[in-house]
One Martini backbone bead per residue (centre of mass of N, CA, C, O) as a GRO file, in nm:
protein
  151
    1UNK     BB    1  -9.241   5.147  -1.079
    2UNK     BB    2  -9.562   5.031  -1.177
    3UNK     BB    3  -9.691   4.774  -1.228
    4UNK     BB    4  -9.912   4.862  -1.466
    5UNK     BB    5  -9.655   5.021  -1.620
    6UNK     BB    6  -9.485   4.738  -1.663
    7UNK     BB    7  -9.736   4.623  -1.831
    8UNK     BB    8  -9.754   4.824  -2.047
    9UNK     BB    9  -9.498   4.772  -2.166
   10UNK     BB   10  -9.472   4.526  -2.231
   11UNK     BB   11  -9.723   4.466  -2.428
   12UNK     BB   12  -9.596   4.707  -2.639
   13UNK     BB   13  -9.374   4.503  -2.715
   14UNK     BB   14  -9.551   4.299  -2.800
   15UNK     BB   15  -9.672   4.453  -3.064
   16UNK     BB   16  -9.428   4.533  -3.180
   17UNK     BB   17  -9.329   4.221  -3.251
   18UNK     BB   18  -9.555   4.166  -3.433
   19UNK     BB   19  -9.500   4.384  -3.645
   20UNK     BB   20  -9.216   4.250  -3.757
   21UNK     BB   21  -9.345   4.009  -3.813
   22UNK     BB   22  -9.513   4.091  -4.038
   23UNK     BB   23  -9.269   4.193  -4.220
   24UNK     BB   24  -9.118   3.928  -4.246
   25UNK     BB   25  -9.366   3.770  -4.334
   26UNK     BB   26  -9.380   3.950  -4.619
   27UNK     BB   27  -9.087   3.914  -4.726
   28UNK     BB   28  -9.052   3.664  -4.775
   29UNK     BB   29  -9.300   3.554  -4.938
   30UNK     BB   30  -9.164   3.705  -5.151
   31UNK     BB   31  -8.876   3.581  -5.180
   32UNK     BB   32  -8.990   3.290  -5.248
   33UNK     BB   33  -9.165   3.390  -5.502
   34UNK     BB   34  -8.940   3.455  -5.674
   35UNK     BB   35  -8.780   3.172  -5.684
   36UNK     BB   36  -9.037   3.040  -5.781
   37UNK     BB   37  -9.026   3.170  -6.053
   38UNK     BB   38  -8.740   3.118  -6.155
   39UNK     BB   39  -8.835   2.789  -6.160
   40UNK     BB   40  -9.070   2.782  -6.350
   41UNK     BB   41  -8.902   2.875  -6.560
   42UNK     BB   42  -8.695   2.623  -6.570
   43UNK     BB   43  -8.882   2.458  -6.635
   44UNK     BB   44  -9.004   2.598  -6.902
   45UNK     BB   45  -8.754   2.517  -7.033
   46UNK     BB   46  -8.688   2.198  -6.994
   47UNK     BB   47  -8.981   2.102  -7.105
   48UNK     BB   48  -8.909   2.243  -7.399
   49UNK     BB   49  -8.670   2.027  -7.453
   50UNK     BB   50  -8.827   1.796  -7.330
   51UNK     BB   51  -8.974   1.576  -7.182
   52UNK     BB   52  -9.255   1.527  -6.947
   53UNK     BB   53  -9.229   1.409  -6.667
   54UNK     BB   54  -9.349   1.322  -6.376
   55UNK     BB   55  -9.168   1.447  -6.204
   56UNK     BB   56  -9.208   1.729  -6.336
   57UNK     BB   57  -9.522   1.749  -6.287
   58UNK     BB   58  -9.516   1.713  -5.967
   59UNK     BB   59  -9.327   1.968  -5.922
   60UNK     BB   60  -9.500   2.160  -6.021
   61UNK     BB   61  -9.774   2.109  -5.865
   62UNK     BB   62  -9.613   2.200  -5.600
   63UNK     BB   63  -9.545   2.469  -5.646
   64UNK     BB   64  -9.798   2.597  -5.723
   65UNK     BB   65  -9.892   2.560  -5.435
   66UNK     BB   66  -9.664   2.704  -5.287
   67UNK     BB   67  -9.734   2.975  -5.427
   68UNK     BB   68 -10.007   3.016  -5.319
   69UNK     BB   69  -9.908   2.981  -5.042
   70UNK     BB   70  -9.744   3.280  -5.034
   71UNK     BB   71  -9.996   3.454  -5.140
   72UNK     BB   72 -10.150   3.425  -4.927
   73UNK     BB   73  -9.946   3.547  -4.724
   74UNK     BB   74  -9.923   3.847  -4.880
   75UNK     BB   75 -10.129   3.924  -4.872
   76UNK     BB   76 -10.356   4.143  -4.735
   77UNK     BB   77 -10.455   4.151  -4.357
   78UNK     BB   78 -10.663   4.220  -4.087
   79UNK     BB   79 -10.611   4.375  -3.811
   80UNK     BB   80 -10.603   4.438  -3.493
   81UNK     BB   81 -10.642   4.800  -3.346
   82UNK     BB   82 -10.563   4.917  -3.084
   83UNK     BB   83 -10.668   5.206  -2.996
   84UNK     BB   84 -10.879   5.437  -3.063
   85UNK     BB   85 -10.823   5.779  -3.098
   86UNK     BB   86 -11.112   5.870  -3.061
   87UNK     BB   87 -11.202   5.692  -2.833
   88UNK     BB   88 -11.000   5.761  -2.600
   89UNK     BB   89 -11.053   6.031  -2.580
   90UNK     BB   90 -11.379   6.077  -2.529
   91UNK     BB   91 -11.363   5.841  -2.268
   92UNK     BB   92 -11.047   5.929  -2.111
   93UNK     BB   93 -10.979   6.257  -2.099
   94UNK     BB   94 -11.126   6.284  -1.782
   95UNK     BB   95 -10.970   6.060  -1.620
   96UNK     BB   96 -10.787   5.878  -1.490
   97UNK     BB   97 -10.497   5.705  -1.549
   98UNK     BB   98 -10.494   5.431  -1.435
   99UNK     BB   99 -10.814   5.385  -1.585
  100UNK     BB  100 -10.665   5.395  -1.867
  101UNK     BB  101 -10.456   5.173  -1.850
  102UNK     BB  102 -10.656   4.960  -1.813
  103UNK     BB  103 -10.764   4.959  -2.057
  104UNK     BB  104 -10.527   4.990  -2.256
  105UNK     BB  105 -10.439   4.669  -2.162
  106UNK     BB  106 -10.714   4.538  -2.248
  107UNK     BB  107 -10.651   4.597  -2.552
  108UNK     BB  108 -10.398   4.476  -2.626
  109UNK     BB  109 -10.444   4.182  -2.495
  110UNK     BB  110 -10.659   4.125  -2.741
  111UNK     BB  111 -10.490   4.235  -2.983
  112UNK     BB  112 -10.283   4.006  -2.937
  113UNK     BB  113 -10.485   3.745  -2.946
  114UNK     BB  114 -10.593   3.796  -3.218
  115UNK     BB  115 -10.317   3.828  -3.410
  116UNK     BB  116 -10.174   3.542  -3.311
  117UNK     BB  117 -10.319   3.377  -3.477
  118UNK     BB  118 -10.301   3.466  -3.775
  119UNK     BB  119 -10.002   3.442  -3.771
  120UNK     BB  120 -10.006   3.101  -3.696
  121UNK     BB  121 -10.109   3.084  -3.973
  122UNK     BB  122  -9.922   3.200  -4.200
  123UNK     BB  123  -9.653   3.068  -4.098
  124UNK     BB  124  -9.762   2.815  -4.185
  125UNK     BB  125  -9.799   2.849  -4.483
  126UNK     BB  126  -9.525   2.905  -4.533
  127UNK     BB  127  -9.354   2.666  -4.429
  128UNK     BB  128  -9.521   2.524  -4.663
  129UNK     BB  129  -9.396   2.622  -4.914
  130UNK     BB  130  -9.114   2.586  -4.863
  131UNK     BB  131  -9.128   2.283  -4.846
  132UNK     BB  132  -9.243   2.257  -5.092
  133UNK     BB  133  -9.050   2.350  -5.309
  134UNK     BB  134  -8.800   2.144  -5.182
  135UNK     BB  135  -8.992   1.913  -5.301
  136UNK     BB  136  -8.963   2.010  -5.614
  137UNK     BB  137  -8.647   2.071  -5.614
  138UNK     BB  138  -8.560   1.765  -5.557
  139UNK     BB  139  -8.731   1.647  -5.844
  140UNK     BB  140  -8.621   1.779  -6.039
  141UNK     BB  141  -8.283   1.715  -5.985
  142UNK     BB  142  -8.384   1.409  -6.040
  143UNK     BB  143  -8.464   1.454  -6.322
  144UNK     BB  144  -8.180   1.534  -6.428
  145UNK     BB  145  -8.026   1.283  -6.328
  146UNK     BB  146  -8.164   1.097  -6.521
  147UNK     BB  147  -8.145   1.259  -6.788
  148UNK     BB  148  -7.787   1.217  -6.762
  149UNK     BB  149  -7.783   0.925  -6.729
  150UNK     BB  150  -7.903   0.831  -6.991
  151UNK     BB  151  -7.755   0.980  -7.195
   0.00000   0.00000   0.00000
């Protein structure tokens, strides 16, 4: 195997795992999504039955904050894809191998640099939402605990 050869394999690699990564990050985001509707449903319970404490009005504002940030994750964004195939036949295909694949190797290189800001910016707003969740679930369970030991 050729040097230039193992170098198109790895980086064809690494775009695949761009690919599996976003997948896995919108699956995600959907599913934390769905657990904190449930959890808005819950606190809109507990409000409808008691009076409504700062916990939880506190609680409830970091949710609405943590949806946002799940949304925003989940919503659909434009990533780069090269090359394109019909730019890539009409200026390549009676090139040499060799100039082909060095053209394809600077554009894979180009397109996971431009992908991986984009992904490692979602990626954080993910695990922002998450922390937002987990500190909203906990003053939730904390005023309920307040409300048990009171009554």
């Amino acid at each position: 195997m050729e040097n230039h050869e193992l170098i198109y394999n790895e980086i064809k690699e690494r775009l695949l795992s761009q690919d599996h990564t976003l997948e896995q990050m919108n699956l995600k985001a959907g599913t934390l999504m769905g657990f904190m509707g449930l959890f808005l449903s819950v606190i809109y319970k507990t409000v409808s039955t008691n009076e409504m404490s700062v916990l939880i009005m506190v609680s409830l504002i970091l949710l609405l904050f943590a949806i946002y940030l799940s949304f925003i994750v989940f919503i659909a964004q434009k990533y780069r894809a090269d090359p394109k195939p019909r730019t890539l036949f009409e200026n390549y295909w009676n090139k040499p191998l060799s100039k082909t694949r060095k053209v394809l190797i600077s554009n894979f290189i180009e397109t996971y640099e431009a992908n991986k800001h984009k992904i490692e910016k979602r990626l954080k707003k993910l695990n922002d939402s998450l922390k937002l969740f987990f500190v909203s679930l906990t003053l939730f369970i904390l005023d309920l605990f307040i409300i048990v030991t009171i009554k």
